[in-house]
DSSP file (Angstrom, degrees, kcal/mol; ACC not computed):
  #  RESIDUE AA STRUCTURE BP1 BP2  ACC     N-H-->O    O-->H-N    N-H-->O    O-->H-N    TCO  KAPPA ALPHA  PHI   PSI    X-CA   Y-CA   Z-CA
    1    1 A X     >        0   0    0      0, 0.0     4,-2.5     0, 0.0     5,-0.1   0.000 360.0 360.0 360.0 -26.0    0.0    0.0    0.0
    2    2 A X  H >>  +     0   0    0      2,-0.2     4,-1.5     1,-0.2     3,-0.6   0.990 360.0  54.6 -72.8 -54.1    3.0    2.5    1.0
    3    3 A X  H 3> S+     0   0    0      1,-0.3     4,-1.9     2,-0.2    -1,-0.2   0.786 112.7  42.0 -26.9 -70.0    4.3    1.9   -2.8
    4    4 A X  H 3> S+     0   0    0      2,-0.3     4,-1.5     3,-0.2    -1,-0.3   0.859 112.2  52.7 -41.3 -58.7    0.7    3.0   -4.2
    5    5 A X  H XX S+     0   0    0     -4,-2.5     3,-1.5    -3,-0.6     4,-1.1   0.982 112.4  54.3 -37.0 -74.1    0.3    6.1   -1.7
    6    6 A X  H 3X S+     0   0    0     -4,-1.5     4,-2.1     1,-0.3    -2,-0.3   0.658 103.4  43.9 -44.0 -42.1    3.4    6.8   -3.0
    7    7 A X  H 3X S+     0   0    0     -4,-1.9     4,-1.4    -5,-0.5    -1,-0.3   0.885 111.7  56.3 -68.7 -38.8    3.0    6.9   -6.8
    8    8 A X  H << S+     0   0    0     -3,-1.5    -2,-0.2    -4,-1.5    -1,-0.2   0.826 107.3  51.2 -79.4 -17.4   -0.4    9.0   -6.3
    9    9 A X  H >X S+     0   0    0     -4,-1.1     3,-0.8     1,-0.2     4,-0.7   0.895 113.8  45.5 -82.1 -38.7    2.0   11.7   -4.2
   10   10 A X  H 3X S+     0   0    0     -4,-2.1     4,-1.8     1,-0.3    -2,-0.2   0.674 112.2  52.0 -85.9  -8.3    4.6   11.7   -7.4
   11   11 A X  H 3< S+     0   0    0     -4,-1.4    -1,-0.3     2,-0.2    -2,-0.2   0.311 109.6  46.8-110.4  26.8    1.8   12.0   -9.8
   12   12 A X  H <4 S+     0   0    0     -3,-0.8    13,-0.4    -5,-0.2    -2,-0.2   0.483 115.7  45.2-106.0 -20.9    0.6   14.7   -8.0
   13   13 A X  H  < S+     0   0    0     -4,-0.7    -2,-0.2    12,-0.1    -3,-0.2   0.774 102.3  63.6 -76.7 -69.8    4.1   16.1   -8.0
   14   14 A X  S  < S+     0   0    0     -4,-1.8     2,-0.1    -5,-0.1    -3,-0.1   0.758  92.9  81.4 -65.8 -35.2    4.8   15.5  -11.7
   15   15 A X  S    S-     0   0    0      1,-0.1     3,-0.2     6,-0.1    -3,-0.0  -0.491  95.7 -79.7 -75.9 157.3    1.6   18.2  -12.8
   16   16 A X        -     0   0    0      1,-0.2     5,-0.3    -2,-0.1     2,-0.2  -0.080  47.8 -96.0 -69.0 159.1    2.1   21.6  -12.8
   17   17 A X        +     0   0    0     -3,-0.1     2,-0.3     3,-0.1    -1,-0.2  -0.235  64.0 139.6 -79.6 108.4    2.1   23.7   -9.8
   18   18 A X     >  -     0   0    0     -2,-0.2     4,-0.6    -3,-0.2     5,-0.1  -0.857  66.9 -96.7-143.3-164.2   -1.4   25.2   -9.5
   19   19 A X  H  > S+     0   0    0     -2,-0.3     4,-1.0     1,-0.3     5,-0.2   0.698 124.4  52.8 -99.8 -21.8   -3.8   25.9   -5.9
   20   20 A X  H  > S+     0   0    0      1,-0.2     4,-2.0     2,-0.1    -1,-0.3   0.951 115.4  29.4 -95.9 -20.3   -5.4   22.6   -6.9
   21   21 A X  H  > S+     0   0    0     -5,-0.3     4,-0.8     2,-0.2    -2,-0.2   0.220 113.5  65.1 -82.4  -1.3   -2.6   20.2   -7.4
   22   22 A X  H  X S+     0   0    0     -4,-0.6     4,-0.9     2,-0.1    -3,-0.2   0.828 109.8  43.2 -82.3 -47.9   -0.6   22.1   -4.7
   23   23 A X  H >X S+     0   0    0     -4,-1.0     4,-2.4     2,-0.2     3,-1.7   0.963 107.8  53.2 -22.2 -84.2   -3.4   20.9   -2.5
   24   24 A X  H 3X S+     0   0    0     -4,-2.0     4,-3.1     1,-0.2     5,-0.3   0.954 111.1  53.1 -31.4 -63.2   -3.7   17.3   -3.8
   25   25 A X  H 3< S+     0   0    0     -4,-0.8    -1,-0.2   -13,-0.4    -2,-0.2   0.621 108.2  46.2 -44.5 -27.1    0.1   17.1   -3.0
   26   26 A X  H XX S+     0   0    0     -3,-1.7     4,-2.9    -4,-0.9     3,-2.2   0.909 114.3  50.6 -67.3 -72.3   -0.2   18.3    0.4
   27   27 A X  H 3X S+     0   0    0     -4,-2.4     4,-0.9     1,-0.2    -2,-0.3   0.820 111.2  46.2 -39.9 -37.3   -3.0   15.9    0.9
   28   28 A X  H 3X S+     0   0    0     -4,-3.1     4,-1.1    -5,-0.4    -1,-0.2   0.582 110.0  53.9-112.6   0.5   -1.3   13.0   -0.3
   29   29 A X  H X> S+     0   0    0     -3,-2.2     4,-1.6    -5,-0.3     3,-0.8   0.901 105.8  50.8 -69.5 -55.9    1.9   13.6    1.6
   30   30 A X  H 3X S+     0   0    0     -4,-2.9     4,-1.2     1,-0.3    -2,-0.2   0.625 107.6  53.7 -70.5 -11.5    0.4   13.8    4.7
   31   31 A X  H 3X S+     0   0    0     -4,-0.9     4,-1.6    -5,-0.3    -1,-0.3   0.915 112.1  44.0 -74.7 -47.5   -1.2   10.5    3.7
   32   32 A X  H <X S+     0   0    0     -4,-1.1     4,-0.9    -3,-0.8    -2,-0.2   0.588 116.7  57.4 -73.2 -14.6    2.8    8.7    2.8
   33   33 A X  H  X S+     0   0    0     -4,-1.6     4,-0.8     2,-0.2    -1,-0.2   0.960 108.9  31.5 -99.2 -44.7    3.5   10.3    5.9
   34   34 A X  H  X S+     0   0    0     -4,-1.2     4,-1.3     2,-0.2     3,-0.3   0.849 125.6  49.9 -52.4 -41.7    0.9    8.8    8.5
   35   35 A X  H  X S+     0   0    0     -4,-1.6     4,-0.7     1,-0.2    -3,-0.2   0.938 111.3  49.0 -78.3 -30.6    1.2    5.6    6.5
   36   36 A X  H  < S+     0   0    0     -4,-0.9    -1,-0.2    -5,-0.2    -2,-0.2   0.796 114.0  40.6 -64.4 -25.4    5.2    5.7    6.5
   37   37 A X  H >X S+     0   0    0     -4,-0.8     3,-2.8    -3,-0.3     4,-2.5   0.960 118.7  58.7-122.6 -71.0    5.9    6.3   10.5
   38   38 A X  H 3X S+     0   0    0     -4,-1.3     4,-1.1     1,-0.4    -2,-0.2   0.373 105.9  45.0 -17.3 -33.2    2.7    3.5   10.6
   39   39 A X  H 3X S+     0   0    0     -4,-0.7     4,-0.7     2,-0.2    -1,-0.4   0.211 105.4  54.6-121.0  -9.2    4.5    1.0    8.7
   40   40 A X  H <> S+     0   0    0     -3,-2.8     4,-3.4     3,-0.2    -2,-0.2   0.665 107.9  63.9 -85.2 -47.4    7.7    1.4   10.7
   41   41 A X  H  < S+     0   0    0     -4,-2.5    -2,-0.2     2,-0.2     5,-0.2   0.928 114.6  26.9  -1.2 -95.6    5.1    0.7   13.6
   42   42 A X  H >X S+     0   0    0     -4,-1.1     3,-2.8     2,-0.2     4,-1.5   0.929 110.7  63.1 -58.7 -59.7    4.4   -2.2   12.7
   43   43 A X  H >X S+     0   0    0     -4,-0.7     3,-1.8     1,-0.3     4,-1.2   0.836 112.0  44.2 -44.2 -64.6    7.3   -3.2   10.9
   44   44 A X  H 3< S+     0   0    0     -4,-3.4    -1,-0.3     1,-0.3    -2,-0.2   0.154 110.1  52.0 -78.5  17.3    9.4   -2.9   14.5
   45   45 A X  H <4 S+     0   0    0     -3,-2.8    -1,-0.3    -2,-0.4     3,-0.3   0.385 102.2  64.1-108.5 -12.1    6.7   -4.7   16.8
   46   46 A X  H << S+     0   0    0     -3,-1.8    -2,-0.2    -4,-1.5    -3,-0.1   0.935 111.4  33.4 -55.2 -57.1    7.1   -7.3   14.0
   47   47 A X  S  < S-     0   0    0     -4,-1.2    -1,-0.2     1,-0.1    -3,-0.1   0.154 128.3 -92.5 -97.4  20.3   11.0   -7.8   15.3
   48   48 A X  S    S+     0   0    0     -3,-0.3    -3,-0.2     1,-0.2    -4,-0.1   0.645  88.7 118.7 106.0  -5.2   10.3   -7.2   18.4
   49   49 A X        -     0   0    0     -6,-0.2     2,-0.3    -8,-0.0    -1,-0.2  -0.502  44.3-145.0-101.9 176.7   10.9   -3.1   18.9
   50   50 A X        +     0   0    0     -3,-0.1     2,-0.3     6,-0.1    -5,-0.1  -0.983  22.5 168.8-154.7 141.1    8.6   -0.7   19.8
   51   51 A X        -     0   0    0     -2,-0.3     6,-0.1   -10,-0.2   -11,-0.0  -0.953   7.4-174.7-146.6 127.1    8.1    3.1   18.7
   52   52 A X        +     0   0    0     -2,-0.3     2,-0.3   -11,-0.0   -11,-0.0   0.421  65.5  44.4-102.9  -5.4    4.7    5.2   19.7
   53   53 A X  S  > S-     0   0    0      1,-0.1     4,-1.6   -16,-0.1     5,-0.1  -0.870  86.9-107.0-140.8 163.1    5.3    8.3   18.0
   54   54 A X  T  4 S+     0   0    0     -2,-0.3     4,-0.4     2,-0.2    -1,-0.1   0.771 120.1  45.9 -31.9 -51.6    6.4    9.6   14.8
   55   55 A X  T  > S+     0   0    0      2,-0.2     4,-1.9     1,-0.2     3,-0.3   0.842 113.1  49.2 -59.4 -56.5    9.7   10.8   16.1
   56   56 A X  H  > S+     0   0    0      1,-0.2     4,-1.1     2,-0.2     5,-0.2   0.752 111.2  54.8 -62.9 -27.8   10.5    7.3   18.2
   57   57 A X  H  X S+     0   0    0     -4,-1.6     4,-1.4     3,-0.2    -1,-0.2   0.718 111.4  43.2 -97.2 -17.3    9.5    5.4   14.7
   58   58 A X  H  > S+     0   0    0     -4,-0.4     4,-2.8    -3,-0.3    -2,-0.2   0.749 110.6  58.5 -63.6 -33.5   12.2    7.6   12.5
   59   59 A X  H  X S+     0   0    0     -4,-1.9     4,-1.3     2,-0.2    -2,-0.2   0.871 110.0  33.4 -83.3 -16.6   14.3    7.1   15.0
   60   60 A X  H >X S+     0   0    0     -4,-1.1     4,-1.1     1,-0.1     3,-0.8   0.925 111.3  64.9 -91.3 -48.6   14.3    3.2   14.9
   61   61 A X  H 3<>S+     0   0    0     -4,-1.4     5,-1.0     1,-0.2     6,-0.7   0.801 109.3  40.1 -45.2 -41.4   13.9    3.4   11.3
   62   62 A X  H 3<5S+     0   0    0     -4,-2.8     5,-0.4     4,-0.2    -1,-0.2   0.956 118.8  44.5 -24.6 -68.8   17.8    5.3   11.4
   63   63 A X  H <<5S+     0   0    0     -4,-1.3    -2,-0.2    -3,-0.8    -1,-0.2   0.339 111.3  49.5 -98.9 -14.3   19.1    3.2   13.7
   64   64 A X  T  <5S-     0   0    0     -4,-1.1    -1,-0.3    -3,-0.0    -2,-0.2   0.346 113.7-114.2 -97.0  -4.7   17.7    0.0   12.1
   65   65 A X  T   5S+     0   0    0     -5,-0.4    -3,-0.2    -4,-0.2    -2,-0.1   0.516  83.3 116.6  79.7   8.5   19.1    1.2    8.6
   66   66 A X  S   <S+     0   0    0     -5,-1.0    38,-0.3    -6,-0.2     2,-0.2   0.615  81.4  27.5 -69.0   7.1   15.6    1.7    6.9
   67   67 A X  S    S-     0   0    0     -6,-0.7     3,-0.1    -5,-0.4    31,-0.0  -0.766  76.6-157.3-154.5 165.9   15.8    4.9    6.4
   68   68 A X  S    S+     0   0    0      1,-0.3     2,-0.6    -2,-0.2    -1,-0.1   0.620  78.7  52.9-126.3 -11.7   19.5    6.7    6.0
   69   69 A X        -     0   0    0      1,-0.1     4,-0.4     2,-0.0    -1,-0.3  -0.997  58.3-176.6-158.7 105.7   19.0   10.2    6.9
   70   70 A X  S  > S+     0   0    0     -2,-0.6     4,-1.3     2,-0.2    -1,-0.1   0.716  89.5  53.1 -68.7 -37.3   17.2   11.0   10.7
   71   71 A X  T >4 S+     0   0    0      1,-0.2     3,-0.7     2,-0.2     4,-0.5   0.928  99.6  58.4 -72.0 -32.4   17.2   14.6   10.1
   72   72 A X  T 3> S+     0   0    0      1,-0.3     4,-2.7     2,-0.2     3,-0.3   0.739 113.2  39.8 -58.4 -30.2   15.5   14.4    6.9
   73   73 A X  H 3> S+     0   0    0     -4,-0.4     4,-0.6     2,-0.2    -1,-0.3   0.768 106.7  58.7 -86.5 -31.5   12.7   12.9    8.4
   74   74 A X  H <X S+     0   0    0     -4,-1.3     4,-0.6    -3,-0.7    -2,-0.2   0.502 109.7  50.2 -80.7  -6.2   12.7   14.8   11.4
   75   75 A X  H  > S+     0   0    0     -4,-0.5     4,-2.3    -3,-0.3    -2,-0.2   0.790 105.6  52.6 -69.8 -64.2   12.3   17.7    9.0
   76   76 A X  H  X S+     0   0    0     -4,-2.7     4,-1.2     1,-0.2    -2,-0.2   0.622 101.1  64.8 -56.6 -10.7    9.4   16.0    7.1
   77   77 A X  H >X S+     0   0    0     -4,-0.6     3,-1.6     2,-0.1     4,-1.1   0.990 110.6  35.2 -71.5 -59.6    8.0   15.7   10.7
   78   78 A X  H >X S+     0   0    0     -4,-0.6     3,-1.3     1,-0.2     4,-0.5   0.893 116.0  54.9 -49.2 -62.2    7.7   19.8   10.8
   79   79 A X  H 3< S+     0   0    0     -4,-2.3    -1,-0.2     1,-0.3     5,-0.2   0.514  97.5  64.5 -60.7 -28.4    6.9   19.8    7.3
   80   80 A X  H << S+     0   0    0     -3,-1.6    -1,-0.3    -4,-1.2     3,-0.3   0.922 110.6  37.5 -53.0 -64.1    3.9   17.4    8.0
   81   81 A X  H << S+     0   0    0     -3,-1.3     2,-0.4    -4,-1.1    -2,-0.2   0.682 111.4  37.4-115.7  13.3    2.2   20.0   10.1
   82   82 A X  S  < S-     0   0    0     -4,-0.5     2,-0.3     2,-0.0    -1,-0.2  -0.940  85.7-165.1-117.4  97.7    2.1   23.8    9.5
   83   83 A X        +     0   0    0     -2,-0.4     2,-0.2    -3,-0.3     3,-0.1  -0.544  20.2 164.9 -95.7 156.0    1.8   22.5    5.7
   84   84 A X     >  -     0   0    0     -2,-0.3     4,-0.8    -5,-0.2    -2,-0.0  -0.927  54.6 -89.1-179.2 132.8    2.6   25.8    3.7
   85   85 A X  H >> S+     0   0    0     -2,-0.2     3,-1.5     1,-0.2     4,-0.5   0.935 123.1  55.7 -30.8 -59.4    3.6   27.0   -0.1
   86   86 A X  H >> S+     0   0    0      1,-0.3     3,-1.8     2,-0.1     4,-1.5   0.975 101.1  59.6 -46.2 -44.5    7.5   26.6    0.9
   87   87 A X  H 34 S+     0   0    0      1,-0.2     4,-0.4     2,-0.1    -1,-0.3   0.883  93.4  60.3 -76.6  -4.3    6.8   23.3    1.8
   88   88 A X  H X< S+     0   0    0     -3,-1.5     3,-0.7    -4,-0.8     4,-0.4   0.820  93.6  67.5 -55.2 -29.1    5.6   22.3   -1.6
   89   89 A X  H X< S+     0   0    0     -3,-1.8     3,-0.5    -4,-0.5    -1,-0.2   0.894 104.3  41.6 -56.3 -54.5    8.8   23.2   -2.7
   90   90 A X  T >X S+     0   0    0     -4,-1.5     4,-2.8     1,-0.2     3,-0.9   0.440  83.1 102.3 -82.2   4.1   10.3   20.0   -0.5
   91   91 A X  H <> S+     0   0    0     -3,-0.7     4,-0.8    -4,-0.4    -1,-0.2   0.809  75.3  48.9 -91.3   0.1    8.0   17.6   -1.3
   92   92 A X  H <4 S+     0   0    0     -3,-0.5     4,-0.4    -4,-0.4    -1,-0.3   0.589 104.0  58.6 -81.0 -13.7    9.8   15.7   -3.9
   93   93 A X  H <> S+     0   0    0     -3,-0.9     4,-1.8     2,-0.2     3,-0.4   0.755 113.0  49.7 -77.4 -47.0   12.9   15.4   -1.6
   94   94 A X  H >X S+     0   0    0     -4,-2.8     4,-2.2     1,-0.2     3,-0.5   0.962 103.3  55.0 -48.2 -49.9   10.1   13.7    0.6
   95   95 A X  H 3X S+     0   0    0     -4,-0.8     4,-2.4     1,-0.3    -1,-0.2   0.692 105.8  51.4 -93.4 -30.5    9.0   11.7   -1.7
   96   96 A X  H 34 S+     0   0    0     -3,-0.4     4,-0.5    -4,-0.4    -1,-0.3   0.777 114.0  41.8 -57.5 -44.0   12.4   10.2   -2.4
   97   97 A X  H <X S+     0   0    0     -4,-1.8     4,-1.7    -3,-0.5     5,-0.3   0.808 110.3  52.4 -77.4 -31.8   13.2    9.4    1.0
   98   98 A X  H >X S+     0   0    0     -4,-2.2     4,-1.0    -5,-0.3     3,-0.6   0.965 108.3  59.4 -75.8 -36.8    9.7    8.1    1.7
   99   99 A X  H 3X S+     0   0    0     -4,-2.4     4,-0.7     1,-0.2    -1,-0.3   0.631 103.4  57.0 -44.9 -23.6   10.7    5.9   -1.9
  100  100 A X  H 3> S+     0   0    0     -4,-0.5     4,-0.7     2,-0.2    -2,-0.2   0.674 106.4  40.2 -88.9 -25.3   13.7    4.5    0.2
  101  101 A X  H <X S+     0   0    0     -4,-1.7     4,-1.0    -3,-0.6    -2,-0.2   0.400 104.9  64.3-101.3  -5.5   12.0    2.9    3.2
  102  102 A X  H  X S+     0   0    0     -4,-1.0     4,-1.0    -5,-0.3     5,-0.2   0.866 114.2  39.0 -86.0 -23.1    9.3    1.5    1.0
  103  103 A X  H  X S+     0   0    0     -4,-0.7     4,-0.9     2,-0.2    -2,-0.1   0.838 111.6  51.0 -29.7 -67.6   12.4   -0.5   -0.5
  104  104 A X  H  X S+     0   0    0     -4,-0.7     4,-1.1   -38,-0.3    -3,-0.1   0.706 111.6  50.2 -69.7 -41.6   14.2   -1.3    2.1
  105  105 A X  H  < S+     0   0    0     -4,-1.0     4,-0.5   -39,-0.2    -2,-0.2   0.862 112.4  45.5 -67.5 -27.5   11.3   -2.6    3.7
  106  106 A X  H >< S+     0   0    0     -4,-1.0     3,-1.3     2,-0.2    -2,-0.2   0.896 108.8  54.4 -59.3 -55.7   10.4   -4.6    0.8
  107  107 A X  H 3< S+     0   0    0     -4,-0.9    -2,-0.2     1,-0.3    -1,-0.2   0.688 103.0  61.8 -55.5 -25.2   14.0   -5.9    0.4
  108  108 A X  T 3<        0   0    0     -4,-1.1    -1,-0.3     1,-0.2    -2,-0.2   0.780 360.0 360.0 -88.2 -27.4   13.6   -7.0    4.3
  109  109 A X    <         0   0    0     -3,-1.3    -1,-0.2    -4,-0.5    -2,-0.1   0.161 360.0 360.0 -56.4 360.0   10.7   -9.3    3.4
């Protein structure tokens, strides 16, 4: 499912910048982004770990190597909620990263 979220955020990403597809994009980040920190959730009460929060589930995602970059994510945390024109800007550097744990998690399978 993250794989799918994810494609609907880059073809939302891929049209040209207007107030309704700036929208969509927003919307459909904050969707890979509840479903990403969700799926690290799970994935680590699967092996045994536990994380309750957004923050605690980037940070075993680091520290377990699903994810390579802790700040980036801890960025996409801000970026998640006072959602803004600038951040439109970032969301394809999101969208990359959020493309890198749906990999790695796949690859772990």
């Amino acid at each position: 499912m993250l794989h799918q979220t994810l494609d609907r955020l880059g073809d939302a990403l891929a049209e040209p910048e207007s107030t309704i597809t700036r929208d969509a994009a927003i919307q459909r980040f904050e969707f890979c982004f509840e479903l990403a920190w969700r799926t690290i959730q799970e994935r680590g009460r699967d092996q045994g770990l536990d994380c309750r929060s957004p923050k605690g589930c980037f940070k075993l995602a680091f520290k377990t190597g699903w994810v390579d970059s802790e700040q980036g994510w801890l960025v996409m945390l801000e970026d998640r909620n006072p959602m803004a024109r600038d951040v439109f800007s970032r969301l394809a550097g999101h969208l990359s990263s959020l493309r890198s744990l749906a990999a790695a998690l796949t690859a772990e399978n």
